[in-house]
Backbone as CSV, one residue per row, in Angstrom:
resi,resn,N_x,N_y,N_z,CA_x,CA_y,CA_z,C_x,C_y,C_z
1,UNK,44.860,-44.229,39.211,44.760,-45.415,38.393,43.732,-46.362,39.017
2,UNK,42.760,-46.787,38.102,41.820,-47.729,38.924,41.884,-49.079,38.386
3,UNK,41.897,-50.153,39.749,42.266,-51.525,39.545,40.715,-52.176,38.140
4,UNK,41.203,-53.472,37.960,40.228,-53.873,37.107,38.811,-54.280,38.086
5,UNK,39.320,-54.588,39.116,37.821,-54.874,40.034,36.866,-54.009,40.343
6,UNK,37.418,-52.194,40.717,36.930,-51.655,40.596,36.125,-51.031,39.768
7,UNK,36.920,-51.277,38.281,36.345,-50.797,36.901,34.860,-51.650,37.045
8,UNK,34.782,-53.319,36.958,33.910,-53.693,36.822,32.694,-53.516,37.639
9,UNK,32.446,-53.138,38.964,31.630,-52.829,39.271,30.675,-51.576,38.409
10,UNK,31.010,-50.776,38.088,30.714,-49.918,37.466,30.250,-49.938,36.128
11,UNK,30.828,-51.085,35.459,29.949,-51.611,34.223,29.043,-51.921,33.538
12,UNK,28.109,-51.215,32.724,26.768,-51.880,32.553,27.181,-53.105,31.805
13,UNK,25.339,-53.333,31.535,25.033,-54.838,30.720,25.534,-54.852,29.291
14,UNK,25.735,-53.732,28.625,26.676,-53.567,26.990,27.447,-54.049,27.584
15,UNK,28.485,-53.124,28.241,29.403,-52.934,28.547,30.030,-54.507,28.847
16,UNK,29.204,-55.371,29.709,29.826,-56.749,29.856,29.511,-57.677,29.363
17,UNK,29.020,-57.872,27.982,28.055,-57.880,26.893,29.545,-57.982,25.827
18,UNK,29.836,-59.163,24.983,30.833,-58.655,24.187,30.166,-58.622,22.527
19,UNK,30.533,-58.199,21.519,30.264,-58.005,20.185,29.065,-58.925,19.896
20,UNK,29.215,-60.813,19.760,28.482,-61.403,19.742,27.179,-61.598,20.550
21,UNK,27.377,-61.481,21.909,26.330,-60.959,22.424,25.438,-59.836,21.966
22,UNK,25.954,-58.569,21.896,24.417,-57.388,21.288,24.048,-57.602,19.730
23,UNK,25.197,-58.644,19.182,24.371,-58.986,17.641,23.408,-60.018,18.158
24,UNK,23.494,-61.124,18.998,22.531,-61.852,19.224,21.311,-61.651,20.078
25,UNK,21.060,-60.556,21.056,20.346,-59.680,21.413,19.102,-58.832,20.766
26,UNK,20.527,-58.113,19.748,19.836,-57.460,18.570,18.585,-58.153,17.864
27,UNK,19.352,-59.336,16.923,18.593,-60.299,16.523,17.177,-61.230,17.300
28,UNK,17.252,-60.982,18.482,16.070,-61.533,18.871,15.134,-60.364,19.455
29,UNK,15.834,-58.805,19.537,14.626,-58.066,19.139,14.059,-57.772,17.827
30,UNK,14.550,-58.268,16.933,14.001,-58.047,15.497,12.788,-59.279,15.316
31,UNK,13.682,-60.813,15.762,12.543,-61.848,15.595,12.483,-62.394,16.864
32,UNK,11.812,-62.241,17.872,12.427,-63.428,19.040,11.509,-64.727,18.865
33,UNK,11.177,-65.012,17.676,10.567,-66.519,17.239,12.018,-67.146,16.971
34,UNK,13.079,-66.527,16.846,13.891,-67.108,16.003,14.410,-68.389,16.505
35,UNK,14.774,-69.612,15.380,15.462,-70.586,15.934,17.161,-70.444,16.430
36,UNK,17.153,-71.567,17.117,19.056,-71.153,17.427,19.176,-71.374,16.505
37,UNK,19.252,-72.646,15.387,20.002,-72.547,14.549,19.969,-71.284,13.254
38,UNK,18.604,-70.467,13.157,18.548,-69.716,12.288,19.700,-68.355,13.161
39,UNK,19.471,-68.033,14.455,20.063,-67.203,14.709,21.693,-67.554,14.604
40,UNK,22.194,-68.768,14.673,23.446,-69.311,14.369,24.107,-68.436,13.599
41,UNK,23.061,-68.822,12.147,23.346,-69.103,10.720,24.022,-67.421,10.683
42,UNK,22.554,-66.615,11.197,22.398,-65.213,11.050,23.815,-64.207,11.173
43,UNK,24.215,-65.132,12.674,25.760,-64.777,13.785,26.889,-64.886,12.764
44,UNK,26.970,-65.686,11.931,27.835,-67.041,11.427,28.885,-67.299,12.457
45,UNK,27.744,-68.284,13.176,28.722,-69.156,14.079,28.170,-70.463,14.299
46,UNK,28.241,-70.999,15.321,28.230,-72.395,15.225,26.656,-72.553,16.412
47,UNK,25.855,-73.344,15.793,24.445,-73.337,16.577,25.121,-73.691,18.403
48,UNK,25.998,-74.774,18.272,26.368,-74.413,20.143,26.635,-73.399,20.520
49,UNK,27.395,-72.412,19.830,27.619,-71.270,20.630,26.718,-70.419,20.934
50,UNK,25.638,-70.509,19.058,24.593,-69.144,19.353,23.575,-69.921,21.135
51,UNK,23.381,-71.049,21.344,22.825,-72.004,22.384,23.724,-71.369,23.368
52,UNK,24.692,-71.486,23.646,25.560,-71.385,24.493,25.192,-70.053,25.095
53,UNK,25.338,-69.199,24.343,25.325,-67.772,24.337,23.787,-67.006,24.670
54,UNK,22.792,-68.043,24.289,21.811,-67.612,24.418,21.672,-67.967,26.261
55,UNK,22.192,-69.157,26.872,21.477,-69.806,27.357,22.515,-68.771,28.775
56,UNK,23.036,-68.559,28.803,24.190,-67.363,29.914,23.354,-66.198,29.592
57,UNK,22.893,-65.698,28.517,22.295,-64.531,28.958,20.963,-64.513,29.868
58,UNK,20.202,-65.297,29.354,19.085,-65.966,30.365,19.161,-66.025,31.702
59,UNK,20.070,-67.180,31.824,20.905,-67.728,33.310,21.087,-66.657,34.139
60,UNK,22.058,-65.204,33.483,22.442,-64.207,34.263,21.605,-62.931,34.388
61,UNK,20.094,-63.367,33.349,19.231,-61.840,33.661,19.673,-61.332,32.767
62,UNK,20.473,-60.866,31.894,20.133,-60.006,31.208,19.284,-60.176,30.071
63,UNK,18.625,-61.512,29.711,17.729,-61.605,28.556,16.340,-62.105,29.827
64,UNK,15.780,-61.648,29.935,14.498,-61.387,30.934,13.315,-62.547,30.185
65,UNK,13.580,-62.722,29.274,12.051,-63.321,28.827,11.989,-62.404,27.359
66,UNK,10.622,-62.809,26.834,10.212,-62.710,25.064,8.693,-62.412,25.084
67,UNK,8.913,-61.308,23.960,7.605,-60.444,24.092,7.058,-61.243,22.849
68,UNK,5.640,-60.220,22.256,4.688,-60.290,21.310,5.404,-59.486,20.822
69,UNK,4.985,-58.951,19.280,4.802,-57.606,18.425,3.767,-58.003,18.140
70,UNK,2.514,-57.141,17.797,1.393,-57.362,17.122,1.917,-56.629,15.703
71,UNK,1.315,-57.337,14.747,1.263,-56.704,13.468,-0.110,-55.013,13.358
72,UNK,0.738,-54.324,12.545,0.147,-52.911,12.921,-1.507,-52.911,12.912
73,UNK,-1.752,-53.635,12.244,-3.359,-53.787,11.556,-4.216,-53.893,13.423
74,UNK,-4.032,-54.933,14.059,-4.048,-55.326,14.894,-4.109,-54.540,16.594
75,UNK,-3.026,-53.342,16.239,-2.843,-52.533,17.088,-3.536,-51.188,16.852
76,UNK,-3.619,-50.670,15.261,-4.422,-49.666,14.805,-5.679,-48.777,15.609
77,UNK,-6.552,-50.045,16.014,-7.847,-49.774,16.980,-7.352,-48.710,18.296
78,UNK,-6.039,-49.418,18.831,-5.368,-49.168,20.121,-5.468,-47.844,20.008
79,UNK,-5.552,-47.030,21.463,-4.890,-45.565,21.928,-3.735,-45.758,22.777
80,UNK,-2.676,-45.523,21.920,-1.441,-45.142,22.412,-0.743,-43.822,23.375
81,UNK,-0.592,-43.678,24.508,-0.007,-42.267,24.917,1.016,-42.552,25.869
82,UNK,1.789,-41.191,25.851,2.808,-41.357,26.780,2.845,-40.339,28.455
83,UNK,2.759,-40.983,29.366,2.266,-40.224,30.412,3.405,-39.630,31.067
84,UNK,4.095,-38.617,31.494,4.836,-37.986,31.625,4.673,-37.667,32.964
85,UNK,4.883,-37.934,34.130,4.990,-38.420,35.838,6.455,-38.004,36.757
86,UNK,5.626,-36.712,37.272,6.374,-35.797,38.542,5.956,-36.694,39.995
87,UNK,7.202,-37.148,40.641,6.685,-37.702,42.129,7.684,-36.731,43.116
88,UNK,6.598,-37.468,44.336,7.415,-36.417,45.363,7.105,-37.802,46.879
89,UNK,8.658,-37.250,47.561,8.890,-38.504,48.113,9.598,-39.683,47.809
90,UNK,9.485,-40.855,48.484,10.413,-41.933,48.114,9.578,-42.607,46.632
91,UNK,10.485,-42.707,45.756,9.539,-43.069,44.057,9.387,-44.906,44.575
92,UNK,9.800,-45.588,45.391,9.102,-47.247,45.367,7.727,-47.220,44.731
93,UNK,7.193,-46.712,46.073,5.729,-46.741,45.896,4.700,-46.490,44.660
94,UNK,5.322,-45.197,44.363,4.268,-44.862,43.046,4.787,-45.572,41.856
95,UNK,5.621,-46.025,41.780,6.740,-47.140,40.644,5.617,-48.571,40.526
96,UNK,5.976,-48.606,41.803,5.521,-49.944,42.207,3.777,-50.080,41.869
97,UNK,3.035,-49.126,42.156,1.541,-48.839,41.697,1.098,-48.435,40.435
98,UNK,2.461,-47.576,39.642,1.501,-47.487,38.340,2.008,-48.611,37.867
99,UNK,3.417,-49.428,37.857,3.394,-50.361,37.007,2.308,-51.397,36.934
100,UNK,1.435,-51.739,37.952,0.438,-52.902,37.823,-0.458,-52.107,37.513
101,UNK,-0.586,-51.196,37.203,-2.019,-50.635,36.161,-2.256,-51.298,35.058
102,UNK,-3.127,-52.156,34.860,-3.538,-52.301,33.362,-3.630,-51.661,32.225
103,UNK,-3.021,-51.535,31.344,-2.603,-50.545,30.285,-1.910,-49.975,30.607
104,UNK,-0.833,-49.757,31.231,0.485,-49.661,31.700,1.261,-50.477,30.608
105,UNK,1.629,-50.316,29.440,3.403,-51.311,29.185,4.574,-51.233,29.642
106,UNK,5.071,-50.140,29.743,6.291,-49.673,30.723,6.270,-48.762,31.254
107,UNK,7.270,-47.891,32.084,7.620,-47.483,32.725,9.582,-47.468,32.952
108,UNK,9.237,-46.089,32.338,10.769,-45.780,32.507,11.433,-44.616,33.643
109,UNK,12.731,-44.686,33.954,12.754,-43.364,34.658,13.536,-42.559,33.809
110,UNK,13.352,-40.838,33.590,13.992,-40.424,32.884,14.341,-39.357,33.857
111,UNK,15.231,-38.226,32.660,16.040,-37.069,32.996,15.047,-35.831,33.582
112,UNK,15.358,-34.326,33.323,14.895,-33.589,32.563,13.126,-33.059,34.345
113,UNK,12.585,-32.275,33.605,11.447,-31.998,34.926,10.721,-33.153,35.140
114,UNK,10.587,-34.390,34.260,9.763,-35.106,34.691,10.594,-36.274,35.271
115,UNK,9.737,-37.411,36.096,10.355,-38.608,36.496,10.628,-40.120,36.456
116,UNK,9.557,-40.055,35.523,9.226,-41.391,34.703,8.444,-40.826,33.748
117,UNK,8.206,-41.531,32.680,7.178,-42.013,31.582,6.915,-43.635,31.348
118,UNK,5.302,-42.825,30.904,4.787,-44.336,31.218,4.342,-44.793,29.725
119,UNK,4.285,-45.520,29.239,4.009,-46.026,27.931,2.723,-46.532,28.149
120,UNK,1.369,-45.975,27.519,0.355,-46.513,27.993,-0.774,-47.260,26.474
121,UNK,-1.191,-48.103,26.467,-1.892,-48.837,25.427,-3.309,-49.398,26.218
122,UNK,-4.673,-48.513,25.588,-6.082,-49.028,25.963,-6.563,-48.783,24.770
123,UNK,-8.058,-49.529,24.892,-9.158,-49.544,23.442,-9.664,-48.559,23.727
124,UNK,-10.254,-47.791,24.577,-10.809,-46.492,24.435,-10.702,-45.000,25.282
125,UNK,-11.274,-44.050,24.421,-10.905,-42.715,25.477,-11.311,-42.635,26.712
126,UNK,-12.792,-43.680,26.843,-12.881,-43.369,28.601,-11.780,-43.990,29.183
127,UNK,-11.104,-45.566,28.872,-10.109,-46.376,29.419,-9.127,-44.980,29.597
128,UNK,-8.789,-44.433,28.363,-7.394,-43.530,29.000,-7.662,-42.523,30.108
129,UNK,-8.823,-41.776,30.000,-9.136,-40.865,30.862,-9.100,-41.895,32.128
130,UNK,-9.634,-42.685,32.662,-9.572,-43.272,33.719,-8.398,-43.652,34.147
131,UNK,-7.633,-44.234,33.036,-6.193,-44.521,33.807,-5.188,-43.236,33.922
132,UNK,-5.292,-42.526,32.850,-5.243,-40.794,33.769,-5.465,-40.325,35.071
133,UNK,-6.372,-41.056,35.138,-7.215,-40.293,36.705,-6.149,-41.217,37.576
134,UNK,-6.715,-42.094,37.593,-5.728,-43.528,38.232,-4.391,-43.426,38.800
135,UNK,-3.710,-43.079,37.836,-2.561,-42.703,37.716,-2.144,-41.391,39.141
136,UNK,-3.052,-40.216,38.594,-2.685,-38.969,39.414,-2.869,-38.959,40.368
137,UNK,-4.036,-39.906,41.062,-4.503,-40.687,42.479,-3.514,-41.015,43.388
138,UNK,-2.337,-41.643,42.626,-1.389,-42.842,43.200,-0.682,-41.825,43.982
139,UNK,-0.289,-42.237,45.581,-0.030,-41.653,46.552,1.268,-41.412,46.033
140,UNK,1.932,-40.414,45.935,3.194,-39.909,45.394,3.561,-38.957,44.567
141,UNK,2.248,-39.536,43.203,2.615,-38.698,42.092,1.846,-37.367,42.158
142,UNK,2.552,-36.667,41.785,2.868,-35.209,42.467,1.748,-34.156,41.190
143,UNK,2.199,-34.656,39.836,1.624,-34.403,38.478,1.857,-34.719,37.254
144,UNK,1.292,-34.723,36.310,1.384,-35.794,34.848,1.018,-34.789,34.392
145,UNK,1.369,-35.123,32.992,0.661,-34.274,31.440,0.841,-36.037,30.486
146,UNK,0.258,-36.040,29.417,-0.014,-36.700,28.933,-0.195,-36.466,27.078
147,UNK,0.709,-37.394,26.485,1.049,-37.231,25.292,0.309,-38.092,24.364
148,UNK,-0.932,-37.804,23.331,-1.314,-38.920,22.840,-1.067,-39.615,21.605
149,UNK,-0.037,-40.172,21.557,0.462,-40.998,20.032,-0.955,-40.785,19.022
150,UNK,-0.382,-40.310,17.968,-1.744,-39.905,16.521,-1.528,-40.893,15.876
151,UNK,-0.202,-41.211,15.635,0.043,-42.416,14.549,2.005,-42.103,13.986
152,UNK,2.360,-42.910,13.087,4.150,-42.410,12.768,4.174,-41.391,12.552
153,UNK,5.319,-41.335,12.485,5.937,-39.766,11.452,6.043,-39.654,10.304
């Protein structure tokens, strides 16, 4: 039987996150222009709380800050790919180096033969080839393949 203290360590950010929270979450990845009171309205609850609620997730990290979306027109020009990254050794380092690559957006770690993917956005094919190169340079990473977004499905 495990005590409740123990349970919580083990908890992610859903997880300690209740109902109103991932609707209000939700909602500011759809608009994060949004006002409190529009997101209130959205909740149906009361603009202090959606405030309230906004202002603890902040406080405690789990709402990090507020992105852009560009409208598609805008991004169209862009080369999109996804870089697919084998390391060997302690992963800080090469984490820590491709993320400040320019044209770098994220960086995730995943399952499976590879060890991260990198979400990558430049204006042109030499930019990607170079940050290709860039990339395979970085003391760690072991080997990449590289996926190049064509457009939706």
């Amino acid at each position: 039987m495990t005590n409740t203290a123990e349970k919580s360590s083990v908890l992610t950010e859903w997880e300690v996150m209740d109902d109103l929270d991932r609707r209000l979450v939700a909602e500011l990845r759809i608009n994060g222009r949004a006002s409190v009171p529009q997101l209130a309205q959205i909740l149906g609850v009361a603009r202090a709380t959606a405030q309230k609620r906004l202002d603890r997730l902040m406080e405690s990290g789990d709402i990090k800050g507020f992105t852009v979306r560009l409208k598609d027109d805008l991004a169209k020009d862009r080369i999109r790919a996804l870089i697919m990254i084998a390391i060997v050794g302690p992963p800080r380092p090469p984490v820590a180096a491709v993320k400040r690559l320019p044209g770098v957006n994220s960086l995730s770690n995943t399952n499976g033969v590879w060890d991260m993917i990198a979400e990558i956005e430049v204006g042109t094919m030499p930019e990607l080839n170079t940050l290709i190169s860039t990339i395979r340079a970085v003391d760690g990473v072991s080997k990449s393949e590289t996926f190049i977004l064509l457009g939706p499905a």
